[in-house]
N, C-alpha and C positions, 0 to 999 in steps of 0.2 A: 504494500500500500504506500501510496505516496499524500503525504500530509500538506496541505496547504493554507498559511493563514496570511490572511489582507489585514493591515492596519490601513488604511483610509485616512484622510487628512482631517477628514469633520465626520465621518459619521463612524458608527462602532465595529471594530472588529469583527473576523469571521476567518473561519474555515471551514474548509471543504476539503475532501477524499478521493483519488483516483486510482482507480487497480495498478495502472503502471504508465509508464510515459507514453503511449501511443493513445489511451486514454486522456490524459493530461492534454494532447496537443491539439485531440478529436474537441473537447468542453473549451478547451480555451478560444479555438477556431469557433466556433458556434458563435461564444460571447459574444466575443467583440469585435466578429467580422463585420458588426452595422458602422464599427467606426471608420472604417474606412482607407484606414492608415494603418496597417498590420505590420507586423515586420516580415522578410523575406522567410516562404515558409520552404521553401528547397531545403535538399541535402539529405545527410541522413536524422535517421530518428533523432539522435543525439543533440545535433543543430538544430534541427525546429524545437525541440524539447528547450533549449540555449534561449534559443531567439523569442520562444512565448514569454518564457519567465522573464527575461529582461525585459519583454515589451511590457508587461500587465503590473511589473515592479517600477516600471519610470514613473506611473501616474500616484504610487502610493505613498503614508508613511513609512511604511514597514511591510515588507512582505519576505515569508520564510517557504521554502521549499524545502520538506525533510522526505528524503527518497524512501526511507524505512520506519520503521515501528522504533528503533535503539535510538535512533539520531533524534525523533520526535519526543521521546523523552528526557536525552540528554537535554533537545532546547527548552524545554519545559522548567530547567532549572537556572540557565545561564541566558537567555536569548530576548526576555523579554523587559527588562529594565530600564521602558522607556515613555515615550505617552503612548498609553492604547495598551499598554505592554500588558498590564492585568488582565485586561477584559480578552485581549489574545489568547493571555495563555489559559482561562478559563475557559473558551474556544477549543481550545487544541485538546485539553486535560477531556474532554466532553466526547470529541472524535478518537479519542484511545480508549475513553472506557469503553463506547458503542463499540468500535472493533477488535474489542476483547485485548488489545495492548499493555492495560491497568486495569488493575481491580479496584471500583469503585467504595469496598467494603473494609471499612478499618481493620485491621491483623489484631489480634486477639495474642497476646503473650500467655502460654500455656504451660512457662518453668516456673511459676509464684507457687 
């Protein structure tokens, strides 16, 4: 799974999930092909995968692309200390628990 979260300049945080980067290039083409001004979607997967992300990150405060489930968690503790940064990573904490990456359910210490 690939993790995606938009900070926005004025309005609130979000993310969203894509099985994998051919996915990722399919949603992102869809989006924002009404703007008009796309970036070059040639090449290999890799380069259009390159070129979405940069295009859909010029417009934002903050935008994080985490390719896996490990990296999405690492940023979950380093990545978001900034404006929007909370409500992000409250975003992101939300798309791990839905696909099973964290367990939503506090741990229970069972050596007392």
């Amino acid at each position: 799974m690939i993790y995606i979260v938009e900070i926005p300049h004025q309005r609130p945080a979000s993310c969203w999930v894509c099985a994998d980067k051919a996915d990722f290039i399919r949603r992102a083409s869809a989006a924002y092909i009404r703007h008009g001004d796309t970036p070059d979607t040639g090449g290999s997967e890799q380069e259009q995968f390159d070129a979405w992300r940069d295009y859909i990150a010029s417009d934002l405060s903050g935008f994080f692309v985490y390719e896996n489930e490990d990296g999405a968690v690492a940023g979950l503790a380093t990545d978001f200390s900034r404006h929007g940064g909370a409500r992000a990573a409250g975003e992101l904490y939300k798309e791990l628990v839905k696909y099973g990456a964290l367990n939503d359910e506090p741990e229970i210490d069972n050596d007392e």
